[in-house]
C-alpha positions in Angstrom: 40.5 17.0 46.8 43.8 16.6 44.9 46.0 19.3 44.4 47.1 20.2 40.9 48.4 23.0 38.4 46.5 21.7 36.0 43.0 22.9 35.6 39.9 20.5 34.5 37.1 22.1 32.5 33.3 21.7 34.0 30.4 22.0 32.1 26.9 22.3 33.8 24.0 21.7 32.3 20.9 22.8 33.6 17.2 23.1 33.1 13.7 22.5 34.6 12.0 19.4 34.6 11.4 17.3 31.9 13.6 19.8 29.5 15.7 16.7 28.3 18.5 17.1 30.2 19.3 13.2 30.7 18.6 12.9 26.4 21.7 15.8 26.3 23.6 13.6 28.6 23.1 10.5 27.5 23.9 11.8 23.9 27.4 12.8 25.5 28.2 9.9 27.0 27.8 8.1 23.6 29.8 10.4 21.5 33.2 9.6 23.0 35.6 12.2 23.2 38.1 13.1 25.9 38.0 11.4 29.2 35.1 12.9 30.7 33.2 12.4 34.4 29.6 13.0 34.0 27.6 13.7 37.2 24.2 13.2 37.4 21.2 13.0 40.0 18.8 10.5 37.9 21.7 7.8 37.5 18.5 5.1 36.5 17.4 7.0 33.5 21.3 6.8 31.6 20.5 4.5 28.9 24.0 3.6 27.4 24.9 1.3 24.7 26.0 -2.1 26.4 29.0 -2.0 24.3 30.6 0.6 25.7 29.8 -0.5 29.4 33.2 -1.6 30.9 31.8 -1.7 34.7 28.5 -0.8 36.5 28.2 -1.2 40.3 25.2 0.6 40.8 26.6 3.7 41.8 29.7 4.5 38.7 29.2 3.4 35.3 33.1 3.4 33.6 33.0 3.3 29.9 35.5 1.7 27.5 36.3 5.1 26.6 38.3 6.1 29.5 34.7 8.6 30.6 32.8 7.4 33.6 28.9 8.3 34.6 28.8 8.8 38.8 25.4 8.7 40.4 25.8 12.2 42.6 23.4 10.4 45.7 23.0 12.1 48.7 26.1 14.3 48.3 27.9 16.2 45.8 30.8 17.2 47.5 31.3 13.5 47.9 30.9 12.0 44.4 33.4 15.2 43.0 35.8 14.8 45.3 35.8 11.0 44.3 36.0 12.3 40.5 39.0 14.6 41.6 41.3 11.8 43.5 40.6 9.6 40.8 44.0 8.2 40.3 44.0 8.8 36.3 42.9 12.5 36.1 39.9 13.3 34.4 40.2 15.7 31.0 36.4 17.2 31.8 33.7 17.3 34.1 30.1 17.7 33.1 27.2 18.1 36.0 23.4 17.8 35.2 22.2 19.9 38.0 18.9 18.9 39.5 15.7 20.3 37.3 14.3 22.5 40.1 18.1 23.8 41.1 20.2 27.0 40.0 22.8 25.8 38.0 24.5 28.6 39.0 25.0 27.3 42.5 27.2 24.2 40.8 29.0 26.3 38.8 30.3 28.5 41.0 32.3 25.2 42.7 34.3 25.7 39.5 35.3 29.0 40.3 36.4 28.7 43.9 38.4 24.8 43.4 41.6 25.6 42.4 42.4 22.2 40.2 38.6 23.6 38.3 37.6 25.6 35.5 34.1 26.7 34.9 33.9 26.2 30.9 30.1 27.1 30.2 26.8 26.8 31.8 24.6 25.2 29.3 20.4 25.3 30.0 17.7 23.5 28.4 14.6 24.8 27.6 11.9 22.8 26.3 10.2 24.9 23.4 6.6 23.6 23.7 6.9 24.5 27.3 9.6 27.5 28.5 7.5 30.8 27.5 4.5 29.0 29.8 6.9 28.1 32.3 8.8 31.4 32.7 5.2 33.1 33.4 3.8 30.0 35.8 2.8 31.6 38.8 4.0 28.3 40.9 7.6 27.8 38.7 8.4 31.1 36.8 10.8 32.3 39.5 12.4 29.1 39.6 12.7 28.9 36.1 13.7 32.8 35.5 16.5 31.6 37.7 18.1 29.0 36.1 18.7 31.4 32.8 20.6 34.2 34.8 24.3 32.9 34.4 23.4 30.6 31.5 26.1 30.7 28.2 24.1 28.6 26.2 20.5 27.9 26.0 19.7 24.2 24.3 16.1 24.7 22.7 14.7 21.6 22.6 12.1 19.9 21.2 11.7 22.1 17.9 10.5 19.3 15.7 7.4 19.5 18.0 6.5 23.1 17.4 5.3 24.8 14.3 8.1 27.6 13.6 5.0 30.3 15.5 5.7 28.4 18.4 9.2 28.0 18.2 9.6 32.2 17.4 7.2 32.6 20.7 9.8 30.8 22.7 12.9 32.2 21.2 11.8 35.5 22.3 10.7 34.5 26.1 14.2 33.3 26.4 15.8 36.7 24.7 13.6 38.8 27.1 15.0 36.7 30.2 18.9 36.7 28.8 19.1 39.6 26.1 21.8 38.3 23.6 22.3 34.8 25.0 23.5 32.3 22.7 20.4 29.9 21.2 20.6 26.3 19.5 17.2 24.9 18.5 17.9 21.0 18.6 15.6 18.0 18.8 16.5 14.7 20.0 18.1 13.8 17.1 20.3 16.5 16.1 22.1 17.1 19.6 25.4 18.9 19.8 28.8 17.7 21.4 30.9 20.0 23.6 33.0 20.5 20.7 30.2 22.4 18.8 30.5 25.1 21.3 33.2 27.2 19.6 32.6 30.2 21.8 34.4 30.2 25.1 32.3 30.6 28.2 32.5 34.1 30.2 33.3 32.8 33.8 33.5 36.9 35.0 29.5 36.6 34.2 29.4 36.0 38.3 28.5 39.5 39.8 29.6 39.9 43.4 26.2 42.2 43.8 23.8 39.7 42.5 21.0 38.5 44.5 20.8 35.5 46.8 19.3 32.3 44.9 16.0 31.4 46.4 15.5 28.9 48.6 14.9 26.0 45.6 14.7 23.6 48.6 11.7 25.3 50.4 10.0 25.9 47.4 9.5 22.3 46.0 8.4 19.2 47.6 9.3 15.5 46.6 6.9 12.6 46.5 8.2 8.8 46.3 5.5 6.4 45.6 6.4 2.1 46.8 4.5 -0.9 45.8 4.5 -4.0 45.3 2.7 -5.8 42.2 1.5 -3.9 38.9 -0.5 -1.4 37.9 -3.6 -2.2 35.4 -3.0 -0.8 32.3 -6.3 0.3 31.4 -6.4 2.2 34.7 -3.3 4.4 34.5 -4.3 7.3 32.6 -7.4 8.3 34.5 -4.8 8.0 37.8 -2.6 10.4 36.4 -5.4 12.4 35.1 -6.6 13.2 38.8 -2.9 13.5 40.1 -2.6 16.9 41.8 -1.3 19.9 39.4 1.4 20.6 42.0 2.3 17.2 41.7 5.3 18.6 38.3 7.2 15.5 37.5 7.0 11.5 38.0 9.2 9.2 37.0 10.2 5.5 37.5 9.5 1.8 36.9 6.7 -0.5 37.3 5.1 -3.5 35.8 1.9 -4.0 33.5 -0.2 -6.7 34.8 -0.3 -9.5 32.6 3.0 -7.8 30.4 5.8 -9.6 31.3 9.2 -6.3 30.6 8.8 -3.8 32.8 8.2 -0.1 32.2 9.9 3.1 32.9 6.7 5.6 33.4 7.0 9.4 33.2 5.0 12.4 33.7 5.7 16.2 33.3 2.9 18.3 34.3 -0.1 15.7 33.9 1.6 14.4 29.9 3.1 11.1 30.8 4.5 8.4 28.6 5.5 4.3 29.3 8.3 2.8 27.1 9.9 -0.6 27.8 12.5 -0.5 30.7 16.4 -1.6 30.1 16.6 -3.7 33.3 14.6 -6.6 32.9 15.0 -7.4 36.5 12.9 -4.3 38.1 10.1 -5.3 40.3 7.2 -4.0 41.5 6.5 -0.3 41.3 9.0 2.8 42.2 8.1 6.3 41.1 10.0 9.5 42.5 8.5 13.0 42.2 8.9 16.6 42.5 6.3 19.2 43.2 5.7 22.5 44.2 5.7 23.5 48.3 1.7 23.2 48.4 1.9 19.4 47.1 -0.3 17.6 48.7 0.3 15.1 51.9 1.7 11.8 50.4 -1.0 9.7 51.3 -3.5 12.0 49.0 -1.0 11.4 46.1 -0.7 7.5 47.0 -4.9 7.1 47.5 -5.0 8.5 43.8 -2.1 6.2 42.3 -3.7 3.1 44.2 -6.9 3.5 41.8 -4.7 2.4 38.7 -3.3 -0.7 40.8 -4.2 -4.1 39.2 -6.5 -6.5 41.4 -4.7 -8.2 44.3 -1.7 -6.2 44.0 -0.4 -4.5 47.5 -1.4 -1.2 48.4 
């Protein structure tokens, strides 16, 4: 990594799955602002005006802005060092760390990389979901994690909860992180990094706090492959006998007989399909995440294979 005097700032943002992470991210990379690296694990779901695309290779999107969006692939360490000899320094770094990781674990890179600064850790918390989640006896430890070192809690979602709901999860978050700071937002009324006045308190790391669990050993992921389309008619009684294990499922398809293809998603058995931006995807690619009991792939693929359209390859 390059050696400066000069420190760059890192935000981490963090949350479980299907908190709207990739909505806050995507909302930063369109607001402009100094140059900024954003790092990301689900580099097909950034959705960013075409305008402000200078170059996309698959793996870096760079932005007319000076900011660039780096697909973080099968290692970290890699993609930052590559953000760190980049040979126009960057002004910030922001990292969406994975939805079933400790943020925590990110963060502390700042700490220890001299040319770093750890500016805030900033989590997500979907508010028609978090006070469930934090008492889920498959997720709630994971969960209660990710809020230990947090700065800033995003509450999203609000506009989909009456204000009972909304107190109910205001107060699962204050019982977790007495104090911490809360922003109710909703998709469209996101803040910048420049909204967040107060400065982060890096000496929140205790030397005598516990280990993080073992994220990896407690989840499983799932990756789903075929070619052809699935029937529309058939999907939502699929997904209906998916596996409650099975958390999150995301990816793209095609409708048979529909002609733009489809980014699907599911979190925990709610799932949505909305026109994809890449009019060249083919055939059907979903990734998932599930707890360490999922079951064997084959189970999960038997059940997906009921919503494939006639004739298509299973």
């Amino acid at each position: 990594m390059r050696t400066a005097t000069a420190t760059i700032p890192v935000t981490v943002i963090g949350g479980f799955l299907g908190a709207g992470k990739t909505t806050f991210v995507n909302h930063l990379l369109a607001s402009g602002g100094p140059r900024t690296a954003v790092l990301v694990n689900d580099f097909g779901e950034i959705n960013v005006d075409a305008t402000l695309i200078q170059n996309h290779d698959g793996t870096t999107m760079t932005l007319t802005n000076g900011c660039i969006c780096c697909s973080i692939g099968t290692s970290f360490i890699e993609t930052m060092c590559r953000v760190l000899d980049a040979e126009v320094p960057f002004e910030r770094i922001v990292i969406e760390a994975s939805g079933v990781g400790d943020p925590w674990k990110i963060a502390e890179i700042a700490l220890i990389e001299p040319t770093l600064r750890l500016d805030r850790v900033i989590l997500l918390a979907d508010a028609s979901r978090i006070a469930a989640l934090i008492d889920d006896a498959r997720v709630g430890a994971t969960v209660r994690s990710q809020f230990e070192r947090c700065d800033v809690v995003l509450l999203s979602k609000t506009d989909l909860v009456d204000a009972s709901a909304r107190a109910a999860a205001r107060a699962a978050v204050f019982a977790l992180r007495p104090g911490v700071r809360i922003i109710e937002t909703t998709r469209d009324s996101l803040p910048t990094l420049a909204a967040f006045e107060t400065p982060a308190n890096a000496s929140a790391f205790r030397a005598d706090s516990p280990a993080a669990s073992d994220h990896g050993a407690a989840f499983r992921s799932f990756a789903y492959r075929r070619d052809g389309a699935f029937d529309r008619a058939r999907i939502a009684g699929a997904v209906a006998a998916l596996p409650p294990e099975l958390l999150r499922l995301k990816g793209s398809c095609r409708l048979d007989g529909e002609d733009s293809p489809q980014v699907f998603q599911m979190v925990e058995g709610v799932w949505s399909l909305v026109p994809a931006d890449q009019p060249d995807t083919t055939g059907i690619v979903l990734v998932g995440v599930g707890t360490a009991d999922l079951p064997e792939s084959a189970v999960i693929d038997a059940i997906l294979d009921r919503a494939l359209a006639a004739g298509a390859a299973a």
